[in-house]
PATI-71552 format. One line per field, with one value per residue (C-alpha): residue number from 1; z, y negated, x; residue in three letters. Coordinates in steps of 0.001 Angstrom, whole numbers. Each point is the difference from the previous one (the first is absolute). Last residue first. Layout:
BEGIN
i NUM,...
up Z,...
north Y,...
east X,...
aa ala,...
***
This chain:
BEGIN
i 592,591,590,589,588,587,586,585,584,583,582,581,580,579,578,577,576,575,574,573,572,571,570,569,568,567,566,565,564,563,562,561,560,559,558,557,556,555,554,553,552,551,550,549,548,547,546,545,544,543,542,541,540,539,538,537,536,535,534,533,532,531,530,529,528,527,526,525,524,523,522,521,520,519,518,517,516,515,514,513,512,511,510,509,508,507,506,505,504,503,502,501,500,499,498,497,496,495,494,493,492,491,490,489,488,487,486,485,484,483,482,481,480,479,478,477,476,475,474,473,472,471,470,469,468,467,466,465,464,463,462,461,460,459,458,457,456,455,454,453,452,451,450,449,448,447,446,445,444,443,442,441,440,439,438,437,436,435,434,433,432,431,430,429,428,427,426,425,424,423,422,421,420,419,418,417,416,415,414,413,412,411,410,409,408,407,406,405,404,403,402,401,400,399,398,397,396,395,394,393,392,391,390,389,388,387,386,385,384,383,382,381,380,379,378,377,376,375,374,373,372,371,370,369,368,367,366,365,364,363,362,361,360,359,358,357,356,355,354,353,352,351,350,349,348,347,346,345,344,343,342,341,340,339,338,337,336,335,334,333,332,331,330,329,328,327,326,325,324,323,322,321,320,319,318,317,316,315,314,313,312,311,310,309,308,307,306,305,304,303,302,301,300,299,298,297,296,295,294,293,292,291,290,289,288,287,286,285,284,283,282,281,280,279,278,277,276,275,274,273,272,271,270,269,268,267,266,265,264,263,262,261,260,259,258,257,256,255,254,253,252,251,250,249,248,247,246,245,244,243,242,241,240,239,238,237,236,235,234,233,232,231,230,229,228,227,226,225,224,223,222,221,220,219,218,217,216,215,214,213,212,211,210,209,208,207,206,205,204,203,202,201,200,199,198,197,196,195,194,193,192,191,190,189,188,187,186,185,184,183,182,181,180,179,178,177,176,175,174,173,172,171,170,169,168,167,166,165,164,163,162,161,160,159,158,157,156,155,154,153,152,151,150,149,148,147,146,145,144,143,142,141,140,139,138,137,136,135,134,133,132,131,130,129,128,127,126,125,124,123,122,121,120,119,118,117,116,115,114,113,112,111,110,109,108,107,106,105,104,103,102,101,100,99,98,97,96,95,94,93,92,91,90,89,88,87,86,85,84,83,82,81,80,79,78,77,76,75,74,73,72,71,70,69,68,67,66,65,64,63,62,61,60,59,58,57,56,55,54,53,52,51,50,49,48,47,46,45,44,43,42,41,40,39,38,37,36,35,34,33,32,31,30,29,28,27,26,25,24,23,22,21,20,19,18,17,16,15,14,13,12,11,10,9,8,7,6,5,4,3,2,1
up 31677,-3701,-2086,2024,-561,-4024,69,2436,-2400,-2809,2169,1093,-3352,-1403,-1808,-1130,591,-2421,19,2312,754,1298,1962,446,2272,3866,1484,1782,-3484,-1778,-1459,-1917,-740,-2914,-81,-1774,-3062,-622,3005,-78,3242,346,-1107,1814,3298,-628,148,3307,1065,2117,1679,866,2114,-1651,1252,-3200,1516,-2007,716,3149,-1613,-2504,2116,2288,-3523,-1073,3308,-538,-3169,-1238,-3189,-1223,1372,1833,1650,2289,673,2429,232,2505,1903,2379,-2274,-3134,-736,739,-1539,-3521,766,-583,-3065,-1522,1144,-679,-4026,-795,1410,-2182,-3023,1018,468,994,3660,-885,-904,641,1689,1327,1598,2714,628,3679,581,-880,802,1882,-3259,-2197,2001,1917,2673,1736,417,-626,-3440,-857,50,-2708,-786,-3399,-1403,-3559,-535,-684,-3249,-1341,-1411,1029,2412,266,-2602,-2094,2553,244,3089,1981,498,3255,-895,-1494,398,-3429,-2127,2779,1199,-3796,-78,3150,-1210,-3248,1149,-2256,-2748,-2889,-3168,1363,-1860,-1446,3722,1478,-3019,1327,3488,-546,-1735,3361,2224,-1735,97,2217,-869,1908,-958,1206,-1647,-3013,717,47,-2964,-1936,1219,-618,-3429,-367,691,-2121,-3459,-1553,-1984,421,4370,-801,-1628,3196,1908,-1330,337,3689,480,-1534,2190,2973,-1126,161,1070,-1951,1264,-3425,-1204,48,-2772,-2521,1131,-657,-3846,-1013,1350,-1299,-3096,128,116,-3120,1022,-1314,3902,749,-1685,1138,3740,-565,-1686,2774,2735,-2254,-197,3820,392,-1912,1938,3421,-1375,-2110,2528,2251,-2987,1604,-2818,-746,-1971,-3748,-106,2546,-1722,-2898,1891,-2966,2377,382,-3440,-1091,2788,-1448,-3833,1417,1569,-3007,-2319,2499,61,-4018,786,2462,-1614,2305,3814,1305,2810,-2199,-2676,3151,756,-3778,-295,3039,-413,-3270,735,3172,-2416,-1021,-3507,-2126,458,-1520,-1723,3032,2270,-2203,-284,3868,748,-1710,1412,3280,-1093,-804,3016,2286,1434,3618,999,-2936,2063,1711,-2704,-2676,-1884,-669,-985,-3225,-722,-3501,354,-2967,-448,3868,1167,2614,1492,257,2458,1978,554,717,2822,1314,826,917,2892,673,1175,1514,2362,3126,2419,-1912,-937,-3342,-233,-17,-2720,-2029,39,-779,-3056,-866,100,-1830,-2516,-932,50,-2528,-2240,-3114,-2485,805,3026,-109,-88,2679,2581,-408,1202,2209,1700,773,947,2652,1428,772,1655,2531,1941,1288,-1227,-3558,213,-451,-2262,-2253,66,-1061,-2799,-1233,425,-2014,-2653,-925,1079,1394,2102,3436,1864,556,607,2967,1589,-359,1571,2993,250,-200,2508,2639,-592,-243,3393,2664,-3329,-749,-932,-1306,-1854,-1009,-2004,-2289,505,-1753,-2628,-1194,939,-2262,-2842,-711,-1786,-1344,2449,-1967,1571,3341,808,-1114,2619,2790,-472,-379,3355,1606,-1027,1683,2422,-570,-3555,-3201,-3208,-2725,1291,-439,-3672,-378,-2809,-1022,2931,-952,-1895,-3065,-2722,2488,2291,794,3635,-225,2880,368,2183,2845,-275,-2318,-1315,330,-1397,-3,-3940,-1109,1010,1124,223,412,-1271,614,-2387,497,-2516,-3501,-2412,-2696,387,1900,-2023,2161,-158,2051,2157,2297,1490,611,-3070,-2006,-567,-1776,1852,-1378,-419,1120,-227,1705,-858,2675,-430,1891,-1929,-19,-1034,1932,-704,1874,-1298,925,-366,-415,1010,-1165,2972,-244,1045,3201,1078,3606,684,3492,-85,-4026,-1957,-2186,-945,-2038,-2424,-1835,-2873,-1126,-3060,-487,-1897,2644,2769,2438,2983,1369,-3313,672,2185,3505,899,3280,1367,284,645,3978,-1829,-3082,2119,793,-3308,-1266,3726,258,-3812,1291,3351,-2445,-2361,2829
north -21989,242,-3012,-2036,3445,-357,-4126,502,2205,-2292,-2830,1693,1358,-3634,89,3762,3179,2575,2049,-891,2739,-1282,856,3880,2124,1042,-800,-2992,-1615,1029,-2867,1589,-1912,983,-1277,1976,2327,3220,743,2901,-833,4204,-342,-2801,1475,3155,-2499,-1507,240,-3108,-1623,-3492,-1730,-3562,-2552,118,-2727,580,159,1605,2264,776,799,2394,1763,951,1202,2163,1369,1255,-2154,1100,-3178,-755,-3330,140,-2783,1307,-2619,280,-3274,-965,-1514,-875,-3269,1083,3200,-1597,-2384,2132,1526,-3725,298,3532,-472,-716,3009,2050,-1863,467,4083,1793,17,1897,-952,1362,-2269,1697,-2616,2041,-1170,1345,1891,3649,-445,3295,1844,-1746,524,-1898,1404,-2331,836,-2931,197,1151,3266,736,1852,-490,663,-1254,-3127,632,-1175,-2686,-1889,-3451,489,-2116,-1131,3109,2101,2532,32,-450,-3749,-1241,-3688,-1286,-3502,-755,-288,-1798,-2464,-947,-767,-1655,-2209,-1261,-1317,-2591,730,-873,627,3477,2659,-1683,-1451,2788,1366,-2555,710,3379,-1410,-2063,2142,2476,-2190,1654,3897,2204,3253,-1004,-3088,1249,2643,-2814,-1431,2454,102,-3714,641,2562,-2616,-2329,1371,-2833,1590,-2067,744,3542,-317,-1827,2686,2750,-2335,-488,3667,959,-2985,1991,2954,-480,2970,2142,3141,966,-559,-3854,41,2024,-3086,-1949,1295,163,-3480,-1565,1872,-1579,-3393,140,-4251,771,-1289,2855,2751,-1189,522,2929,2187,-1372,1324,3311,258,-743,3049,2447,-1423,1707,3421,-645,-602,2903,2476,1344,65,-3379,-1750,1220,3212,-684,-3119,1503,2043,-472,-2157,-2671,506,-1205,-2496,-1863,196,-1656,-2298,-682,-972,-2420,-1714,382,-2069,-2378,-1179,-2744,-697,-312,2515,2009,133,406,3369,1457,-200,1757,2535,1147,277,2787,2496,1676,1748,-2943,236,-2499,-2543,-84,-682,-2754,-1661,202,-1010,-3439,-38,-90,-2815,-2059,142,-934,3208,482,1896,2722,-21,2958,2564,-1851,3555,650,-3690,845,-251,-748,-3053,-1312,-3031,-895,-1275,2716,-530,-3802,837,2474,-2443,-2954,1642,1814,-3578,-1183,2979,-167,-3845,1123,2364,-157,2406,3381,2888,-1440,-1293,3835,881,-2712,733,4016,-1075,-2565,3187,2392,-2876,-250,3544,668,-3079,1383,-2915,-650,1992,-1243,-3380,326,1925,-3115,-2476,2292,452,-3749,242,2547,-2085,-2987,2723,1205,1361,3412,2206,-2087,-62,3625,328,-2407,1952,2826,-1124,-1560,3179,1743,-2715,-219,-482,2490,-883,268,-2184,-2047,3369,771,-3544,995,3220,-1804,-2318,1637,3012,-2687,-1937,3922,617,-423,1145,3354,2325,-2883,-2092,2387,2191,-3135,-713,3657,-493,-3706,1554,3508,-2618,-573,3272,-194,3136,2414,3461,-438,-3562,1816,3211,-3076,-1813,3229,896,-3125,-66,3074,-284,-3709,1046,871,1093,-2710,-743,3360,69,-3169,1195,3585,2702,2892,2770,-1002,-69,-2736,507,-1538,-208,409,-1179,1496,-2747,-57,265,1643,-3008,-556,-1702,3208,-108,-1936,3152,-1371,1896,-2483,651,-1754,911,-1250,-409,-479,-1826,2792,1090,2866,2076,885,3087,-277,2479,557,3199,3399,957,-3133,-3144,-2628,-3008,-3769,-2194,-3068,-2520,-2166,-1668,-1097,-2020,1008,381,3614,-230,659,2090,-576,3072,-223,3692,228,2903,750,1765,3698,1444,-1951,-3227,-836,2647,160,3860,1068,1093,-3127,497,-2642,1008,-2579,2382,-2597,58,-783,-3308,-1147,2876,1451,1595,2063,1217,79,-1835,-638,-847,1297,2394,-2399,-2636,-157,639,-3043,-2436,2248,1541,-1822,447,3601,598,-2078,2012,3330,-1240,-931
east -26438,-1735,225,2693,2569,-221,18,3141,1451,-462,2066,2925,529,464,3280,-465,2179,-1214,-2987,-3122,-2454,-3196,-3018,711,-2019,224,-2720,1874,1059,3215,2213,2972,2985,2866,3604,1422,-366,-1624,-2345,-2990,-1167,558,3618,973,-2147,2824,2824,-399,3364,-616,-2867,152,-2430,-376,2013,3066,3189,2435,4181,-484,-2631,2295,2965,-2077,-1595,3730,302,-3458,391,-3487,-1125,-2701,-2288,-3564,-1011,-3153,-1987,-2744,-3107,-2377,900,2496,2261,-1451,1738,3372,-369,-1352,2889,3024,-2059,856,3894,396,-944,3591,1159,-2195,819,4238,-767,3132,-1569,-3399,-3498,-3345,-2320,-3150,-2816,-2605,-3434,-500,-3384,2092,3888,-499,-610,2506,2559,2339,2793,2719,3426,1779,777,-3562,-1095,-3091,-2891,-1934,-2978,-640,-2939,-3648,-273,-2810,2848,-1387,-2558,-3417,-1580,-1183,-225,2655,870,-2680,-1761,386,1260,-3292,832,1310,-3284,-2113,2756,662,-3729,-290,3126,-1898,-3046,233,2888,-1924,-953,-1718,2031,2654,1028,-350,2279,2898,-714,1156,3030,829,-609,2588,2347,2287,-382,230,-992,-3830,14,914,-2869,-2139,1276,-1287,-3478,67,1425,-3141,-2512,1741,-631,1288,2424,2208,-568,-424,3525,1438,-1903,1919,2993,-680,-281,3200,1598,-1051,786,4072,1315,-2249,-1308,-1500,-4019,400,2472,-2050,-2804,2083,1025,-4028,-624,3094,-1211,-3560,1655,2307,141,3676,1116,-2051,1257,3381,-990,-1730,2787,1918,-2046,-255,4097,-235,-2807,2735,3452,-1085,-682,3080,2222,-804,111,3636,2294,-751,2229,-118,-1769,-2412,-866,-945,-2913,-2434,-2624,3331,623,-3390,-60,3133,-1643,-2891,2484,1680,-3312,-827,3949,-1128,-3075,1480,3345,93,-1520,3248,-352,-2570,3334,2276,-2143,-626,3781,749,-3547,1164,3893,-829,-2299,3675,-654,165,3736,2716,-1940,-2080,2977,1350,-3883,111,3368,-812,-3003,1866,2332,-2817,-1623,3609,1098,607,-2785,1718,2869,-2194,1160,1856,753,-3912,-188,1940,3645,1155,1647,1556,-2447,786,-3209,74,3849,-478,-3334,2077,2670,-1891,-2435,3379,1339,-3382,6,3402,-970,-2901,1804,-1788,-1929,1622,-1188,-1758,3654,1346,-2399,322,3342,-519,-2002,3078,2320,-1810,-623,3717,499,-2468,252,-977,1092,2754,1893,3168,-784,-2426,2329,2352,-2706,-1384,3392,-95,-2893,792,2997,-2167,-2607,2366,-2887,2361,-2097,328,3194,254,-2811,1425,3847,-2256,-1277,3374,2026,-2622,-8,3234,3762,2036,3278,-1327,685,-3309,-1495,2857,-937,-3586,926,1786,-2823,-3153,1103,776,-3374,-1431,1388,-3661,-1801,1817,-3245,-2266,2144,2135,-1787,-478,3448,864,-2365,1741,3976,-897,-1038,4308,-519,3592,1445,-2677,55,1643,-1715,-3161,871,850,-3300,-2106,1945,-1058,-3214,-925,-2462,-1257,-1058,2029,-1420,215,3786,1416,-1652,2024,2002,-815,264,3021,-642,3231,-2707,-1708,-2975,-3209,-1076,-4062,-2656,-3679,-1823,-1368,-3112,-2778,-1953,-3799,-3146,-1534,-1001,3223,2116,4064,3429,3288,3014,3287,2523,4010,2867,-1219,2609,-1132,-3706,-1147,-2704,-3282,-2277,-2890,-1660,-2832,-479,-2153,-1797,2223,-1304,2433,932,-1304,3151,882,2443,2866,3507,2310,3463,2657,3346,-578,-3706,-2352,-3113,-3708,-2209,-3771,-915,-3790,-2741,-3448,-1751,-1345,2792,-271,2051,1390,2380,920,1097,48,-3197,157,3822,1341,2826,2832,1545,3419,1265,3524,1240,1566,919,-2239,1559,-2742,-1275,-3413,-1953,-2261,-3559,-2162,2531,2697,-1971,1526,3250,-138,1769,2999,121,3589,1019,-297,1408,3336,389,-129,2264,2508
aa unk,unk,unk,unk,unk,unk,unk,unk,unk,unk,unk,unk,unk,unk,unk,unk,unk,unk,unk,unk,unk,unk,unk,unk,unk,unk,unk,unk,unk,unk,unk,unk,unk,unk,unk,unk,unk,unk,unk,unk,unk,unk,unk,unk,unk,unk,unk,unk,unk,unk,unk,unk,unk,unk,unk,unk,unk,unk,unk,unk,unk,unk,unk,unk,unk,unk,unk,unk,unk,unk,unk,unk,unk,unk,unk,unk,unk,unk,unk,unk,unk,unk,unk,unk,unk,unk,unk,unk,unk,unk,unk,unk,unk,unk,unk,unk,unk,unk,unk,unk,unk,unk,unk,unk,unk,unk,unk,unk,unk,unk,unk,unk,unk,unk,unk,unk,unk,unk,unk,unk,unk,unk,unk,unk,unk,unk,unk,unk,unk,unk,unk,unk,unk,unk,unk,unk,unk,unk,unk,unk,unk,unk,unk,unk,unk,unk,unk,unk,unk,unk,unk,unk,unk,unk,unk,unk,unk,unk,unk,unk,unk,unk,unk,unk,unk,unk,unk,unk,unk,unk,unk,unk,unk,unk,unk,unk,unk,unk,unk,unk,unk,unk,unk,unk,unk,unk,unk,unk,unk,unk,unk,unk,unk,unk,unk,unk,unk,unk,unk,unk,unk,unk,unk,unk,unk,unk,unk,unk,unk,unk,unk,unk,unk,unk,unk,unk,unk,unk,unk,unk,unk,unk,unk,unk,unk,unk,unk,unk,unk,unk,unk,unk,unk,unk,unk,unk,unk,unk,unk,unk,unk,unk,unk,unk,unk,unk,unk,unk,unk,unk,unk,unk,unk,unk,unk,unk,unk,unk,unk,unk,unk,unk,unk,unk,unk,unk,unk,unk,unk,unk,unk,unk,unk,unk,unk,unk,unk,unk,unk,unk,unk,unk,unk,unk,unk,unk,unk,unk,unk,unk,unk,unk,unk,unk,unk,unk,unk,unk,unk,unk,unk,unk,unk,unk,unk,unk,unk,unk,unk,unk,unk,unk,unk,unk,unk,unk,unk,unk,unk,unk,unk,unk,unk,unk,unk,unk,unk,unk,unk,unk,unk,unk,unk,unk,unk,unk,unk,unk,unk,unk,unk,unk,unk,unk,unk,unk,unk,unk,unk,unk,unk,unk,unk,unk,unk,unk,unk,unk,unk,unk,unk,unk,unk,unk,unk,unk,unk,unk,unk,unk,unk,unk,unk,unk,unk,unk,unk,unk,unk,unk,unk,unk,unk,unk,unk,unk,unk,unk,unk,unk,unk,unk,unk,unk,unk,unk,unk,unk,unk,unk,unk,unk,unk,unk,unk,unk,unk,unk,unk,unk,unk,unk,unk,unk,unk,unk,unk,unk,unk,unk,unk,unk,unk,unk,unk,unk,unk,unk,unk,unk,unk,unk,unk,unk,unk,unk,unk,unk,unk,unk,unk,unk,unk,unk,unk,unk,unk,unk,unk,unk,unk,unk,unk,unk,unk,unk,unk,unk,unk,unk,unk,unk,unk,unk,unk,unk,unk,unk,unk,unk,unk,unk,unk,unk,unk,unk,unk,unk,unk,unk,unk,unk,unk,unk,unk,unk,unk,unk,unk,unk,unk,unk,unk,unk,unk,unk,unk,unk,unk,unk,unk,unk,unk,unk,unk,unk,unk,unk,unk,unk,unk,unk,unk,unk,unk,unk,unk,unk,unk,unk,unk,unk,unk,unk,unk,unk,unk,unk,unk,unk,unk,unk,unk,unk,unk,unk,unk,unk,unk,unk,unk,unk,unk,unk,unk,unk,unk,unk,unk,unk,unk,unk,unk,unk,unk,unk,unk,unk,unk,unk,unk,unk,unk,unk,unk,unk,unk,unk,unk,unk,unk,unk,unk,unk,unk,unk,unk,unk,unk,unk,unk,unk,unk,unk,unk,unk,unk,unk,unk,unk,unk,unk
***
């Protein structure tokens, strides 16, 4: 028995074993715990030579999480860090990470903690099942602790995926059982949501919520965990507007609660649903709370440019932002992986311009821009019209031209139109006007690089791929053909909501050298059957393609590429957007 328990407890940490592991191996409350990092081990990413981090996630046995860091201590051959376990914990998850490489050491080193009596704490069983042995972690935490009403909420969520042709059947019978059961309190009410939540009994969830919230005052754990996984499910979903509002009130009345004392960090993505005031609200609470985390500074300093108020000390917080962002904060805090905060440093700068500017600070719009313009930025096309928006003030008009240009070359609409603007300027006048835009924008064989002609200026990752139906792309015979990339995947409702406009990119460029090709993680193929029955996606999809993911260097989803017929970047676009059909037709105009 001991033996089958240890194996289980270290399941997620074997393939690290050698890499990281600890000392005692059932670690008690208030025992110190020796975590170790071994550079010289097998798959080790770090050297000796590196300075190494443990990130240390604890939960708590009624399920709340608390996170820090810690800077290991060099040994001759290993990393180390000595770490006391606080009362109430039941569950470590430690992640190793060097801010020089830009790295993290995956996956992640995972504790059990013990009590006096050597048996798991309170929903340690929980924090370490996966699809392989939930089950028995849900029958050994049933064993242990009979009241843990939260074994029904993990179980489901196992559920769902393993059992989904009888979860309905599943759902009700242990509903019924949950409704039954004589506890009261916040873990039978949690999961009770869940429950009805998989089955879209949204009436019966709010009314939850509205007990769950009076409960929970002023944290709101629970009852947020909940609404984030509505929004969720209804971001899934083709309708739902009236859930929608319903969560949009709820969420709003929870953050101008005076009691509340959640920040945005616990809102997750119900932040879009915030009203303005209600997110600087959870700013100035979050900042009162931890000046450490850089992700407060650029919230407030965001809805302040938004509402064009508070300008010089929404200024003052994005310099403050960046400064984090350059100190590797962020990695400490919510990106483990450094993705994030390569792509969040030339935004903060993009802001940091945008403010300057509206201050008339025009040489520090110019100074922060141009910081912008030097990173793969997602949206470099509106960098380059404010760089020549400040040219323009500045009434140096020769380089807002030059500026705009580029615009125009990354797509943007009214570029023409700005252009014409310092023609204008120039020559008081617009005589003659369309030879000289067709002179400065018909020079379409410029190499990559020039300083007009290719957004990124970076040759774009190989790839080879085998789409659903057998066929095989790579980059190397897709050469001549100006190739679009979607990466998405079928749990993504912004992705789906962008098929409709990529739809009609095929449509309309049927026949010619254009290759849409749509790229995504996920790998089941009956679950990918249903979807495509349900959807209708035309580009040529490509599955499993996890390692072009990693080398396209994608965080979130959706994200387009457009790559011209040599083979280089013209635009990266982040996010779904309202009008992606139309910038990506600009992009593939310009050079097929």
């Amino acid at each position: 028995m001991k033996k089958i328990l240890l194996a289980i407890i270290l399941m997620a940490g074997i393939v690290s074993a050698q890499v990281s592991y600890f000392t005692p191996e059932k670690p008690k409350a208030n025992d110190t715990i020796t975590i170790t990092y071994d550079p010289y081990a097998p798959h080790s990413r770090f050297s000796i030579n590196d300075e190494v981090y443990a990130i240390i996630r604890a939960k708590t046995e009624d399920g709340k999480y608390f996170s820090n860091h810690y800077k290991m201590k060099r040994g001759e051959n290993t990393f180390t860090y000595k770490y006391m376990v606080e009362d109430k914990t039941s569950y470590l998850n430690i992640y190793f990470i060097t801010l020089s490489q830009n790295s993290f050491q995956p996956p992640p080193l995972e504790i059990a903690i013990y009590t006096p009596d050597n048996i798991p704490c309170r929903n340690a069983m929980l924090s370490i099942m996966h699809s392989g042995n939930y089950m028995d972690c849900i029958r050994k935490e049933k064993t242990y602790y009979p009241q843990n009403l939260l074994v029904y909420r993990n179980k489901w969520s196992y559920d769902k995926y393993e059992k989904p042709d009888s979860l309905i059947n599943i759902l009700s019978r242990e509903i019924e059982m949950l409704e039954q059961h004589p506890a009261d309190g916040i873990d039978k009410l949690y999961s009770l949501a869940f429950g009805y939540l998989l089955l879209s009994d949204y009436e019966k969830v709010f009314s939850i919520i509205d007990e769950l919230t009076l409960m929970e005052n002023p944290e709101y754990n629970f009852t947020l965990s909940i609404c984030n996984k509505i929004f969720y499910k209804i971001s899934n979903e083709e309708k739902n507007e009236e859930v929608k509002s319903e969560l949009t009130k709820i969420v709003n009345q929870l953050a101008d609660t005076k009691e509340s004392t959640f920040t945005l960090e616990s809102l997750s993505n119900l932040y879009f649903l915030l009203s303005d005031s209600a997110k600087i609200n959870c700013c100035r609470r979050w900042l009162e709370t931890d000046r450490f985390d850089p992700r407060p500074y650029n919230y407030l300093a965001f809805v302040y440019n938004k509402l064009s108020i508070n300008l010089e000390e929404a200024e003052s917080l994005v310099a403050e932002y960046i400064d984090k962002l350059l100190k590797g904060h962020l990695r400490f805090t919510s990106d483990i992986s450094g993705k994030t905060t390569s792509w969040e440093i030339p935004y903060a700068y993009f802001l940091l311009a945008e403010i300057s500017f509206k201050l008339d600070k025009y040489r520090n719009a110019i100074m922060a821009v141009k910081a912008c313009e030097g990173f793969d930025f997602y949206q470099i096309e509106q960098a380059f019209e404010l760089e020549g928006n400040t040219w323009f003030e500045l009434k140096d008009y020769k380089r807002a031209e030059e500026a705009y240009i580029l615009a125009l070359n990354n797509g943007l609409e009214n570029a023409k139109e700005l252009i014409k603007n310092c023609y204008q300027k120039t020559r008081n006048s617009d005589v003659r006007f369309e030879e000289h835009f067709q002179k400065i924008t018909s020079s379409g064989t410029e190499k990559p690089g020039d300083k007009t002609s290719k957004t990124l200026s970076k040759k774009a990752p190989d790839f080879n791929v085998t789409t659903i139906d057998g066929k095989i792309y790579s980059s190397e015979s897709l050469k001549g053909k100006v190739i679009v990339l979607n990466f998405w995947s079928m749990g993504c409702g912004p992705c789906r909501a962008e098929f409709p406009q990529l739809n009609k990119l095929v449509d309309e460029y049927k026949g010619k050298d254009v290759v849409f090709l749509g790229l995504t993680g996920d790998e089941n193929k009956n679950l990918m059957e249903k979807f495509f029955k349900k959807f209708t996606f035309k580009f040529e999809i490509a599955p499993n393609a996890h390692k072009i993911f990693k080398d396209y260097e994608i965080v979130g989803l959706p994200v387009s590429f457009v790559i011209d017929k040599e083979g280089y970047i013209l635009k990266r676009f982040d996010g779904a957007s309202e009008d992606i059909e139309k910038k990506i037709k600009i992009l593939i105009d310009r050079v097929l």
